[in-house]
ROBAMAR-143332 format. One record per residue: x, y, z of N, C-alpha, C in turn. Coordinates in Angstrom, 1 decimal, always signed. Example, Ala and Ser with C-alpha at 12.3 -4.5 7.8 and 13.67 -1.06 7.14 Angstrom:
+13.2 | -5.7 | +7.8 | +12.3 | -4.5 | +7.8 | +13.2 | -3.3 | +7.8
+12.8 | -2.2 | +7.1 | +13.7 | -1.1 | +7.1 | +12.9 | +0.0 | +7.9
! end
This chain:
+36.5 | -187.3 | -96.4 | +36.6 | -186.0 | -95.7 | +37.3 | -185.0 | -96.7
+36.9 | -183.9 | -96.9 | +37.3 | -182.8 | -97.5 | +38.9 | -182.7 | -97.1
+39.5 | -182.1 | -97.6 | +40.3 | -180.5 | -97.2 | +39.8 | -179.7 | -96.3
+40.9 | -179.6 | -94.8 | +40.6 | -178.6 | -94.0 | +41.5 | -177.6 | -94.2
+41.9 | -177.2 | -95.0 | +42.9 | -176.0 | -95.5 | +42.8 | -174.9 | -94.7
+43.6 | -174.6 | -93.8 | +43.6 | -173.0 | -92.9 | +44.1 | -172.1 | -94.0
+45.0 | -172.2 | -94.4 | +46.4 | -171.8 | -95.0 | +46.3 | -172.1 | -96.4
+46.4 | -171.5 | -97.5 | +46.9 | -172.1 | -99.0 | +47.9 | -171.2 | -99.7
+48.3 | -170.1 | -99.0 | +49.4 | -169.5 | -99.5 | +51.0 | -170.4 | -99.4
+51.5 | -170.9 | -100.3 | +52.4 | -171.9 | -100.2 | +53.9 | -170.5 | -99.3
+54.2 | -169.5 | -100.1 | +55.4 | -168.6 | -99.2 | +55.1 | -168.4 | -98.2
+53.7 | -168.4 | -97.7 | +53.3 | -168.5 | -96.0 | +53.3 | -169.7 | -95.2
+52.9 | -170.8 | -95.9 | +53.5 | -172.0 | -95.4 | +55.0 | -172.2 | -95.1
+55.6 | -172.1 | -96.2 | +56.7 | -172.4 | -96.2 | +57.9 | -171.1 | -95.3
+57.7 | -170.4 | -95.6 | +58.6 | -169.5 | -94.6 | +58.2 | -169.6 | -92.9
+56.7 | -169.3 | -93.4 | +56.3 | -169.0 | -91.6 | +56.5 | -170.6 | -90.9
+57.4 | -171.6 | -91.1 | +57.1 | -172.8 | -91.0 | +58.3 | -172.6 | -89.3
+58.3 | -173.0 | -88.8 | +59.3 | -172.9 | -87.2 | +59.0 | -174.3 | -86.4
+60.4 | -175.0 | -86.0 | +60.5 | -175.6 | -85.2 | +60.2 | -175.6 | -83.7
+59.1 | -176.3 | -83.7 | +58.0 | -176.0 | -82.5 | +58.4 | -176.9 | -81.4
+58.4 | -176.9 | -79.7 | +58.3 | -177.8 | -78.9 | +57.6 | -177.5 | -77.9
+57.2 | -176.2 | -77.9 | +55.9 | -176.4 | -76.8 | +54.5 | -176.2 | -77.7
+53.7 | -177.1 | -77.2 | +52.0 | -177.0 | -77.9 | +51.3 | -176.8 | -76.8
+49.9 | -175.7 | -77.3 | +49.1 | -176.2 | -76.5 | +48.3 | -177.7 | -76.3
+48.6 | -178.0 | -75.4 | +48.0 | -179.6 | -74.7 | +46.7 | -179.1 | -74.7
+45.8 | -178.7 | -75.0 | +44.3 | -179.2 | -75.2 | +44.3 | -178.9 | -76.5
+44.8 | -178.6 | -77.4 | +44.5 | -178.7 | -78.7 | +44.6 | -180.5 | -79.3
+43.6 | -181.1 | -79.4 | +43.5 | -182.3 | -79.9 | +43.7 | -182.4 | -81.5
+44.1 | -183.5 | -82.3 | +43.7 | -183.7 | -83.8 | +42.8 | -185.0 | -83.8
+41.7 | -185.0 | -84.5 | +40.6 | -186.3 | -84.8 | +41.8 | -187.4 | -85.8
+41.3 | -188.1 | -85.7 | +42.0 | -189.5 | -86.0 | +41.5 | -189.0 | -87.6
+40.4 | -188.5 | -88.1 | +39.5 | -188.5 | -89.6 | +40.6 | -187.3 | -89.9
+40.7 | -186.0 | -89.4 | +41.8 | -185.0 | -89.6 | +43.0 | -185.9 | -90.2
+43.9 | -186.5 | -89.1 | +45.2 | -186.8 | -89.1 | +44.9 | -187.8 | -90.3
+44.1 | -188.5 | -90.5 | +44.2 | -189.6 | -91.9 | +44.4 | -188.5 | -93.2
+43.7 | -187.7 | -93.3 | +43.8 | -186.8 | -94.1 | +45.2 | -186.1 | -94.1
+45.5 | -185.9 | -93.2 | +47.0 | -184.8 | -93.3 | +48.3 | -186.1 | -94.1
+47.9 | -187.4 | -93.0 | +48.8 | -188.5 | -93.7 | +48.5 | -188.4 | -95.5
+47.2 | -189.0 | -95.5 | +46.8 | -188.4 | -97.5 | +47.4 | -187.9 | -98.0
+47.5 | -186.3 | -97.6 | +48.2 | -185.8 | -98.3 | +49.5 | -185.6 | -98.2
+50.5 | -186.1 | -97.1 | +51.6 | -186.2 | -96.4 | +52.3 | -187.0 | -97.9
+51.6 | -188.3 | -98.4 | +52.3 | -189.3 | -99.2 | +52.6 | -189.1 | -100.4
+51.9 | -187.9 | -100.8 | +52.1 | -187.4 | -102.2 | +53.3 | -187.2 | -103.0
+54.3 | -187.3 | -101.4 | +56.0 | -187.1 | -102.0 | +56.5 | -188.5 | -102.5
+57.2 | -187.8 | -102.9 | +57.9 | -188.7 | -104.0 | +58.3 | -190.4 | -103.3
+58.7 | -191.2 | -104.4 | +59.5 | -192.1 | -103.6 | +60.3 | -193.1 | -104.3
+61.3 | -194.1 | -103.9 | +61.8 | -194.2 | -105.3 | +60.9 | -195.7 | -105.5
+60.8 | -195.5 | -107.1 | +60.0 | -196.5 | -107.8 | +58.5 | -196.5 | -107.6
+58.3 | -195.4 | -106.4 | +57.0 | -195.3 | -106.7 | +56.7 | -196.5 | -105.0
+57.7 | -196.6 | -104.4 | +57.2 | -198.0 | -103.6 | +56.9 | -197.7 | -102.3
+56.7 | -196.5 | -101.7 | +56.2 | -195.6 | -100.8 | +56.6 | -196.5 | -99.5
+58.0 | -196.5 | -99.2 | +57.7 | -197.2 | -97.7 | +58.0 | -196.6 | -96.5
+57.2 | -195.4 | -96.3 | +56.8 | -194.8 | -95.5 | +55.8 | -195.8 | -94.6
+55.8 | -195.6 | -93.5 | +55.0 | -196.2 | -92.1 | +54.7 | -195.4 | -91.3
+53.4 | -195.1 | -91.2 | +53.8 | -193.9 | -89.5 | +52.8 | -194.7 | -88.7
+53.2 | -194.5 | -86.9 | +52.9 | -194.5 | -86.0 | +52.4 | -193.4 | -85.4
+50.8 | -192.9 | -85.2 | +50.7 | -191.7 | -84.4 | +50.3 | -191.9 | -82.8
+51.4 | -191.8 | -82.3 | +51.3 | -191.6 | -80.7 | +50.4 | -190.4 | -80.0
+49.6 | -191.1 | -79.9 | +48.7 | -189.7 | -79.4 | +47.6 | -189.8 | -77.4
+48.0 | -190.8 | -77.7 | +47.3 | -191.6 | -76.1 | +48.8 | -191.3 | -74.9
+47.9 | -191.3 | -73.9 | +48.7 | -191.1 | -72.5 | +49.4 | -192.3 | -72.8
+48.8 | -193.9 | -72.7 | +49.9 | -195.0 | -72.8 | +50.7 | -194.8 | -73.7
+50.5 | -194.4 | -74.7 | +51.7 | -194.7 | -75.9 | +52.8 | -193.1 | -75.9
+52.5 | -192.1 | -75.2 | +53.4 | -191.2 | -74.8 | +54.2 | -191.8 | -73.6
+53.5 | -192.3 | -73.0 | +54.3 | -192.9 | -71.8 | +55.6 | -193.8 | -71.9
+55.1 | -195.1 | -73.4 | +56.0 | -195.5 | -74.0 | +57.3 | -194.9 | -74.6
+57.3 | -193.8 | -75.2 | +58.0 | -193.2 | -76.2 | +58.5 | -192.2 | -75.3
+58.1 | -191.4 | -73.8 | +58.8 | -190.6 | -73.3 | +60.5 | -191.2 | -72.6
+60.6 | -192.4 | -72.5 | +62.5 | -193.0 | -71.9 | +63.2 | -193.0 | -73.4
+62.5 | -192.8 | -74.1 | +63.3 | -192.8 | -75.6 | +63.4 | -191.5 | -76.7
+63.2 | -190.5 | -76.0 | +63.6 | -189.6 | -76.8 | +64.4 | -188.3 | -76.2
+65.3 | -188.8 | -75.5 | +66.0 | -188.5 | -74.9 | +65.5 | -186.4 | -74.7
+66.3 | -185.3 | -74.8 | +66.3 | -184.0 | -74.5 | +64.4 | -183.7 | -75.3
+64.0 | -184.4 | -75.8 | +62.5 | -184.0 | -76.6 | +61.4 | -184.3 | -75.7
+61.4 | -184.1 | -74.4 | +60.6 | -184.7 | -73.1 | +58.8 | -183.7 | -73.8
+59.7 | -182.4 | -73.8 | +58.5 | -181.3 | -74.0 | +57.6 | -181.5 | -75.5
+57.9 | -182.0 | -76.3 | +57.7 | -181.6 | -77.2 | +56.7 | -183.3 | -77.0
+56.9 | -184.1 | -76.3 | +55.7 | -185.7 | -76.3 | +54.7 | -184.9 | -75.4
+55.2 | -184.4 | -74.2 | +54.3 | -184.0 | -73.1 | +53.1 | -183.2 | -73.7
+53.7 | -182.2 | -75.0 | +52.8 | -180.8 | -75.1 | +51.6 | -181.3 | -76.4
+52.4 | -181.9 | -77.5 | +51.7 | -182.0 | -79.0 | +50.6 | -182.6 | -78.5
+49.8 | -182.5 | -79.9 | +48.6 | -183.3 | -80.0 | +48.9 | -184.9 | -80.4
+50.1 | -185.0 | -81.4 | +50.5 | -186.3 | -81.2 | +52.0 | -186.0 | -81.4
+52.9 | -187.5 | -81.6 | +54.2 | -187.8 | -82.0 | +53.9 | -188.6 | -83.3
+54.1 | -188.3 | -84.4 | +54.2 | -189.4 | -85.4 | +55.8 | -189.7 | -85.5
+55.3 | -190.8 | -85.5 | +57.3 | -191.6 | -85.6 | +56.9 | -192.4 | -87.2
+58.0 | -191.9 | -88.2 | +58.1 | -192.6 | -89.4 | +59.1 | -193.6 | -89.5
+59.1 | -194.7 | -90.2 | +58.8 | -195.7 | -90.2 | +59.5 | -195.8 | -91.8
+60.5 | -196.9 | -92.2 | +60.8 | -197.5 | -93.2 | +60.7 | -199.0 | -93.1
+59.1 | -199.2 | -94.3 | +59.0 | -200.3 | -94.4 | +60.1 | -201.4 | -95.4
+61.2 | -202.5 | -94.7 | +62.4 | -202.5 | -95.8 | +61.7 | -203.8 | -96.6
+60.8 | -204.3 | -96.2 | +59.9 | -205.0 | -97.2 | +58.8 | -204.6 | -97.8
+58.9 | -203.5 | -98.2 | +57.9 | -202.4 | -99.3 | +57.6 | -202.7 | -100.4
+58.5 | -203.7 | -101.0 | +58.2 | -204.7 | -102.4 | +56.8 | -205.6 | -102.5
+56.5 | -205.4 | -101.1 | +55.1 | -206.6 | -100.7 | +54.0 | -206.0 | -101.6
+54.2 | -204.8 | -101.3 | +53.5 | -204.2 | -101.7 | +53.3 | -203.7 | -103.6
+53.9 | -204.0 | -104.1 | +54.3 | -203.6 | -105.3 | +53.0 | -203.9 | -106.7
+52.2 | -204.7 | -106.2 | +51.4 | -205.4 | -106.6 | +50.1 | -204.7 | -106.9
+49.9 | -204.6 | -105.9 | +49.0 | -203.1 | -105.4 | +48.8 | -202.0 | -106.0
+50.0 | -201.1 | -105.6 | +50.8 | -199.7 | -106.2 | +50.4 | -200.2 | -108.0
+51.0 | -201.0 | -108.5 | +51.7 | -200.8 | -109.6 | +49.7 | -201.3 | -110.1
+48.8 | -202.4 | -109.7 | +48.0 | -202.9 | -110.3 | +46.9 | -201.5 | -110.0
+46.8 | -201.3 | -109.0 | +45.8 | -200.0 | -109.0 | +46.3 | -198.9 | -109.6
+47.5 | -198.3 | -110.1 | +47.9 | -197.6 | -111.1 | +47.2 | -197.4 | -112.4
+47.3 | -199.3 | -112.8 | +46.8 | -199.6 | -114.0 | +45.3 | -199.1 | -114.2
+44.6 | -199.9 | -112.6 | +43.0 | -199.8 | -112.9 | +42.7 | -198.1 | -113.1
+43.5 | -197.6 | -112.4 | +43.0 | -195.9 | -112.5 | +43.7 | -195.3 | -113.8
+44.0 | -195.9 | -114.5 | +44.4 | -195.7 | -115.9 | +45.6 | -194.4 | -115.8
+46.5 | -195.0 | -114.6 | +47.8 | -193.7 | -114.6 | +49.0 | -194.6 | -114.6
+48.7 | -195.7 | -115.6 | +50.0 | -196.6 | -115.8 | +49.1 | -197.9 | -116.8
+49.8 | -197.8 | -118.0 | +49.9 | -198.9 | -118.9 | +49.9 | -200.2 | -118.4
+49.6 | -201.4 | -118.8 | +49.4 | -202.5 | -118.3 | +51.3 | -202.9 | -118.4
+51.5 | -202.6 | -119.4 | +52.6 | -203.1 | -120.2 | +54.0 | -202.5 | -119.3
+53.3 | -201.1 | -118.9 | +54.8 | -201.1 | -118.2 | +54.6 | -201.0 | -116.8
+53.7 | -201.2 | -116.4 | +53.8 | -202.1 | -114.9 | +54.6 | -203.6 | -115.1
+54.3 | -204.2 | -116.3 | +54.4 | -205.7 | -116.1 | +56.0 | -205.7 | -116.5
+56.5 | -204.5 | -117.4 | +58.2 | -204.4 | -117.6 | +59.0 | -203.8 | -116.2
+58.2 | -203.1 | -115.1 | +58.8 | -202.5 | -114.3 | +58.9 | -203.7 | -113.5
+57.8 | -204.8 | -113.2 | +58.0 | -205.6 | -112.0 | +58.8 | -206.7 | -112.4
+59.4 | -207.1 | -113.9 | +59.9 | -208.0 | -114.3 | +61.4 | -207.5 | -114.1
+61.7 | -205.9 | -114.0 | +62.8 | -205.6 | -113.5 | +63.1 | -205.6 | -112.8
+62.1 | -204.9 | -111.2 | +62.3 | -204.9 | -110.0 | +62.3 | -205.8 | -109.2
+61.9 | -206.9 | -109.6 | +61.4 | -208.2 | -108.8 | +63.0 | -208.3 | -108.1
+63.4 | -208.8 | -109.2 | +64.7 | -209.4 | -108.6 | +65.6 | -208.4 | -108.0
+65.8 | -207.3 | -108.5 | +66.7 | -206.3 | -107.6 | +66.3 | -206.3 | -106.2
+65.0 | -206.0 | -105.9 | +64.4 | -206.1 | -104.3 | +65.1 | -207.4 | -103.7
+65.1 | -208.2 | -104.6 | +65.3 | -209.7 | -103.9 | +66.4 | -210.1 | -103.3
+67.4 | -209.0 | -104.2 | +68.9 | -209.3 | -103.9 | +69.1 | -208.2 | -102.6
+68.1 | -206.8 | -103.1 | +69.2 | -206.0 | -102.0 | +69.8 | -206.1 | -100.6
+70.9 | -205.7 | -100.2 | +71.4 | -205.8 | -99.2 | +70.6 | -205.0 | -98.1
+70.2 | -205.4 | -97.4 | +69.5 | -204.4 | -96.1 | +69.9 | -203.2 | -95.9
+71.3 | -203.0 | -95.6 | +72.1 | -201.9 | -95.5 | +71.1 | -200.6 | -96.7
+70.9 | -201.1 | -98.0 | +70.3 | -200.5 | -99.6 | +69.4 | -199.8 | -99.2
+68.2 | -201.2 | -98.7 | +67.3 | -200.9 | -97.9 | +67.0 | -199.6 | -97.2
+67.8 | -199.9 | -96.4 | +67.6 | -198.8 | -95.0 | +67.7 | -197.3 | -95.4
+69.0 | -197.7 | -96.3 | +69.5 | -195.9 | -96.9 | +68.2 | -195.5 | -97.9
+67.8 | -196.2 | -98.8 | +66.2 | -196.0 | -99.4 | +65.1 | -195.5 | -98.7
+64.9 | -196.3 | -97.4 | +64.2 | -195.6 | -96.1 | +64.4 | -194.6 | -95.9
+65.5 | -194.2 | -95.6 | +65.9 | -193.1 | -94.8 | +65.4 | -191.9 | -95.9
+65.9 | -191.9 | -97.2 | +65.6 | -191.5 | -98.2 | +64.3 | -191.0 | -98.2
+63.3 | -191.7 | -98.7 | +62.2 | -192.0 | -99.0 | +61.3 | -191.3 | -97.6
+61.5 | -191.7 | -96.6 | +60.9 | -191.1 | -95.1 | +61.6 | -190.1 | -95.3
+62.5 | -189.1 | -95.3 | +62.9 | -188.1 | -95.1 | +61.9 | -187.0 | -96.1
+61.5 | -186.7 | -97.0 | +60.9 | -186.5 | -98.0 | +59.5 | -186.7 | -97.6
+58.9 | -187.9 | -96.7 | +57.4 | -187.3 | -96.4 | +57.7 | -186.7 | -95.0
+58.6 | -186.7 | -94.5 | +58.7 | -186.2 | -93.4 | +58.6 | -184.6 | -93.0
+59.2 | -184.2 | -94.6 | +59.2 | -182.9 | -95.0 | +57.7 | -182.3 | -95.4
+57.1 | -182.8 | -95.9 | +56.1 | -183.0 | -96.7 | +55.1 | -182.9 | -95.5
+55.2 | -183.5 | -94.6 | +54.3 | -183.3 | -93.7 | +54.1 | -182.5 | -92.9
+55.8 | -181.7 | -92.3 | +55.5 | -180.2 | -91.8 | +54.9 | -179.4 | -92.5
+55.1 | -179.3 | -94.1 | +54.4 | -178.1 | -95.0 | +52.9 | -178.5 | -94.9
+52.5 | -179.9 | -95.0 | +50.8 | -179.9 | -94.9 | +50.3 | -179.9 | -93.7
+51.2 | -180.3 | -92.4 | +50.6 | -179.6 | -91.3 | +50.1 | -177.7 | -91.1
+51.0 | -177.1 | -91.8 | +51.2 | -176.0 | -91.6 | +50.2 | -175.2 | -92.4
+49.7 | -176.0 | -93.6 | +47.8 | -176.1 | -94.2 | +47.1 | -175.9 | -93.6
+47.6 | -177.7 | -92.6 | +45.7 | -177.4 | -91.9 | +46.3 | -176.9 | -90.7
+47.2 | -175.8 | -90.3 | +46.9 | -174.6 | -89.4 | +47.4 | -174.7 | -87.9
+48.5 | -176.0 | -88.4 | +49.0 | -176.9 | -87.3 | +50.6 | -176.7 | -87.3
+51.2 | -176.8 | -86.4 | +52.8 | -176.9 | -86.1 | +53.4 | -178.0 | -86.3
+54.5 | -178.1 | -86.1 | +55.6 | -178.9 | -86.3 | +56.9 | -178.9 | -85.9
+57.5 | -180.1 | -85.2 | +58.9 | -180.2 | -84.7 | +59.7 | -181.7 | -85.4
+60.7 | -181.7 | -86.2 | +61.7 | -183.0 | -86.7 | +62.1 | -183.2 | -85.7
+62.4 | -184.5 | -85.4 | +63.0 | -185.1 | -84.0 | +64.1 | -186.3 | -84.6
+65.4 | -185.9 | -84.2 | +66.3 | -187.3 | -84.8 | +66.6 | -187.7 | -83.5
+66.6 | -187.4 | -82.5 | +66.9 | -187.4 | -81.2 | +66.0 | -188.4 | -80.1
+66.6 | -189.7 | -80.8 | +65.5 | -190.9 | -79.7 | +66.7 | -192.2 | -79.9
+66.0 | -193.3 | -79.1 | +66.6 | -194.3 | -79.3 | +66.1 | -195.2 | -80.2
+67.1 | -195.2 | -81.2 | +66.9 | -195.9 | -82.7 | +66.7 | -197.2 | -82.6
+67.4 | -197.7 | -81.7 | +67.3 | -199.1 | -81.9 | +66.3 | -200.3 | -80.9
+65.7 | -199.3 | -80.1 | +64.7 | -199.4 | -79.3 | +63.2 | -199.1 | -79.6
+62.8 | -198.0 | -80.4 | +61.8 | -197.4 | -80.7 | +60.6 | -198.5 | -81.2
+61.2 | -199.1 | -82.3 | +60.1 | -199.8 | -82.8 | +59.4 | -201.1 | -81.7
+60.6 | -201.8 | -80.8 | +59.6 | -202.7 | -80.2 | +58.9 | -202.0 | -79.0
+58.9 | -200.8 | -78.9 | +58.5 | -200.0 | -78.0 | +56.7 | -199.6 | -78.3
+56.7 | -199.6 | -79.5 | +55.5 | -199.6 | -80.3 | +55.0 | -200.5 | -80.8
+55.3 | -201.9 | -80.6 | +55.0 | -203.1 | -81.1 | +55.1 | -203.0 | -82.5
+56.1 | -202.7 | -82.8 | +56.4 | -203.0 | -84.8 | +57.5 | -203.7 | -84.5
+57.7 | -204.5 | -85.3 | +58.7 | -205.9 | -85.7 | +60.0 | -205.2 | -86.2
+61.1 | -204.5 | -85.2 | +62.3 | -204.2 | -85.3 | +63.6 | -204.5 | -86.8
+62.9 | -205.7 | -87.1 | +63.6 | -206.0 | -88.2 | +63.4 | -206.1 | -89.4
+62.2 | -205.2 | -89.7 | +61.1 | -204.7 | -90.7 | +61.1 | -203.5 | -91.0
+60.6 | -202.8 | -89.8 | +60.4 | -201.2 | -89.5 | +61.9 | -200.6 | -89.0
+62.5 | -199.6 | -89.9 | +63.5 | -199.1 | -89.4 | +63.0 | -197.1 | -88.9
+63.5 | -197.2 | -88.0 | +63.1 | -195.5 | -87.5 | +63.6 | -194.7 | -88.4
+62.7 | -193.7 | -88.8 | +63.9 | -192.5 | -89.6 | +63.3 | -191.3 | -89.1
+62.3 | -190.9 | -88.3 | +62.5 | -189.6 | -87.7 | +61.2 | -189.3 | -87.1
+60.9 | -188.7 | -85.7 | +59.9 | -188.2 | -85.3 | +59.5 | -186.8 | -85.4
+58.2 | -186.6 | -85.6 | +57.5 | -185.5 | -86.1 | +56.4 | -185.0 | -85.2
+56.8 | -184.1 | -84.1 | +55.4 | -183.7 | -83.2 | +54.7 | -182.9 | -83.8
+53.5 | -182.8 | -83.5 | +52.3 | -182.0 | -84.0 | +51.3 | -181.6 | -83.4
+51.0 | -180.1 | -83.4 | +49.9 | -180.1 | -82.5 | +50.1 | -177.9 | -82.7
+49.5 | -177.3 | -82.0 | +49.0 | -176.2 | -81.9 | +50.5 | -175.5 | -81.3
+51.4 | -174.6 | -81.7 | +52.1 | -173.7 | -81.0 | +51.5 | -173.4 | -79.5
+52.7 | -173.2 | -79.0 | +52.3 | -172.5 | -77.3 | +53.1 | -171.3 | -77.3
+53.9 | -171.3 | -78.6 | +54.9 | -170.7 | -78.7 | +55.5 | -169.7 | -79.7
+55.6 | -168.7 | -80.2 | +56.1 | -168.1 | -81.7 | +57.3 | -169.4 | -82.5
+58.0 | -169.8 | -81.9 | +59.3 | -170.4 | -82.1 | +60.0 | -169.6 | -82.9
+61.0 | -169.6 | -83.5 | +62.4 | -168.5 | -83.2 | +63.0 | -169.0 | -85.0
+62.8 | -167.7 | -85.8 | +63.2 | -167.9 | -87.2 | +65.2 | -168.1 | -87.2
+65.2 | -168.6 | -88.4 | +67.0 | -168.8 | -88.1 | +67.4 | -168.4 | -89.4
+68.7 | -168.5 | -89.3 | +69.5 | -168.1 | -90.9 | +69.6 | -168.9 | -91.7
+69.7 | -168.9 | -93.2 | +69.7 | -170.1 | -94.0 | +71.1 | -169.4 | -94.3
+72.4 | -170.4 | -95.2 | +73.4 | -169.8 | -95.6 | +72.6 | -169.5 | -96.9
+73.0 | -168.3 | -97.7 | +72.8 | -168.1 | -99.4 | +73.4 | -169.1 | -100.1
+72.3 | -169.2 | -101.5 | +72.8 | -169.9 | -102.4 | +74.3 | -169.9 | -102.9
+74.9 | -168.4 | -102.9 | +76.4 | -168.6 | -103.4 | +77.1 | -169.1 | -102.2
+77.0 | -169.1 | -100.9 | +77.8 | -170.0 | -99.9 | +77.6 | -171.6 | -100.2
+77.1 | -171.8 | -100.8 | +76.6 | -173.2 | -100.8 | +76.4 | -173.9 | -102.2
+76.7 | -173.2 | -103.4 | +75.8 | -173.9 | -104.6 | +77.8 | -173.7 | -106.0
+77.4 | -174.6 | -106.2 | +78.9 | -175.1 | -107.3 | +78.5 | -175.1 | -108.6
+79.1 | -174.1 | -109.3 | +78.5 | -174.5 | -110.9 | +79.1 | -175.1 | -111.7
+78.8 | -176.1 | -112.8 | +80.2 | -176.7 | -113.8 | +79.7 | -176.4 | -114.9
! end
């Protein structure tokens, strides 16, 4: 599937960008769309290249049903979107390493040589890390496509709301993902404005920025 690009002015994306929580509810997204938005959702960064982002898109009456006891004051924003994507830190993302780093090679955007010096390094650090490492890498790493995906919703001509406001430690078996694998790092509704939503203030750079 192509590019459905509404939008390709990036300071129109990015400014006109507002936290949304009412959508129009007949505005649907096709499963062929949403794979695409994910596509290009992944293109952010991540560290080592080990992408362990996961999403869940909740988009069915059962699986809103599931997810509405769990996100506590965000009732509106499951009831309205076209979906909920809940992201996901996969903390065994090393599984995958093989993959990443071998299809790299085949697509000739990584030397044989230093795939085989990166995994002779990373092997063992993955092996040791402490979960805790893990999780904050997650958090990391999900945060960053999570960003990444309001700007490319906002492409293909779609809204967006960040949601940290659920039950963390509930979410995943709520969705049948294996709790001690998949760690939650934030939910993302999506779907058509019902709403203008409401611009805010950023502090300025000199309130906020230290030079040495």
């Amino acid at each position: 599937m192509e590019n459905t690009y509404k939008e390709n002015n990036f300071d129109t994306i990015m400014k006109g960008r507002r936290s949304i929580r009412s959508y129009d509810p007949t505005v649907k997204i096709s499963r062929e769309e949403m794979e695409q938005i994910i596509n290009d959702t992944v293109k952010a960064p991540s560290s080592v290249n080990m992408q362990p982002w996961r999403f869940t898109v909740v988009e069915s009456e059962a699986g809103k049903e599931a997810l509405e006891p769990l996100i506590r004051f965000n009732k509106l924003q499951n009831q309205t979107s076209a979906a909920m994507i809940v992201i996901f830190g996969d903390l065994n993302s090393f599984e995958y390493a093989e993959k990443i780093y071998s299809t790299a090679v085949e697509q000739n955007l990584m030397p044989q040589e230093v795939k085989d010096r990166q995994l002779e390094v990373l092997s063992p650090l993955f092996e040791q890390m402490a979960t805790e490492d893990k999780k904050e890498t997650a958090i990391i790493d999900g945060a960053l496509a999570a960003m990444n995906l309001m700007l490319v919703a906002r492409a293909y001509g779609y809204d967006t709301n960040p949601i940290g406001g659920f039950e963390r430690e509930k979410i995943a078996e709520a969705l049948g993902m294996d709790k001690e694998r998949y760690y939650p790092v934030m939910i993302v509704s999506i779907g058509k404005a019902n709403e203008e939503g409401y611009p805010s203030y950023r502090l300025p750079a000199t309130d906020i920025t230290t030079w040495k």
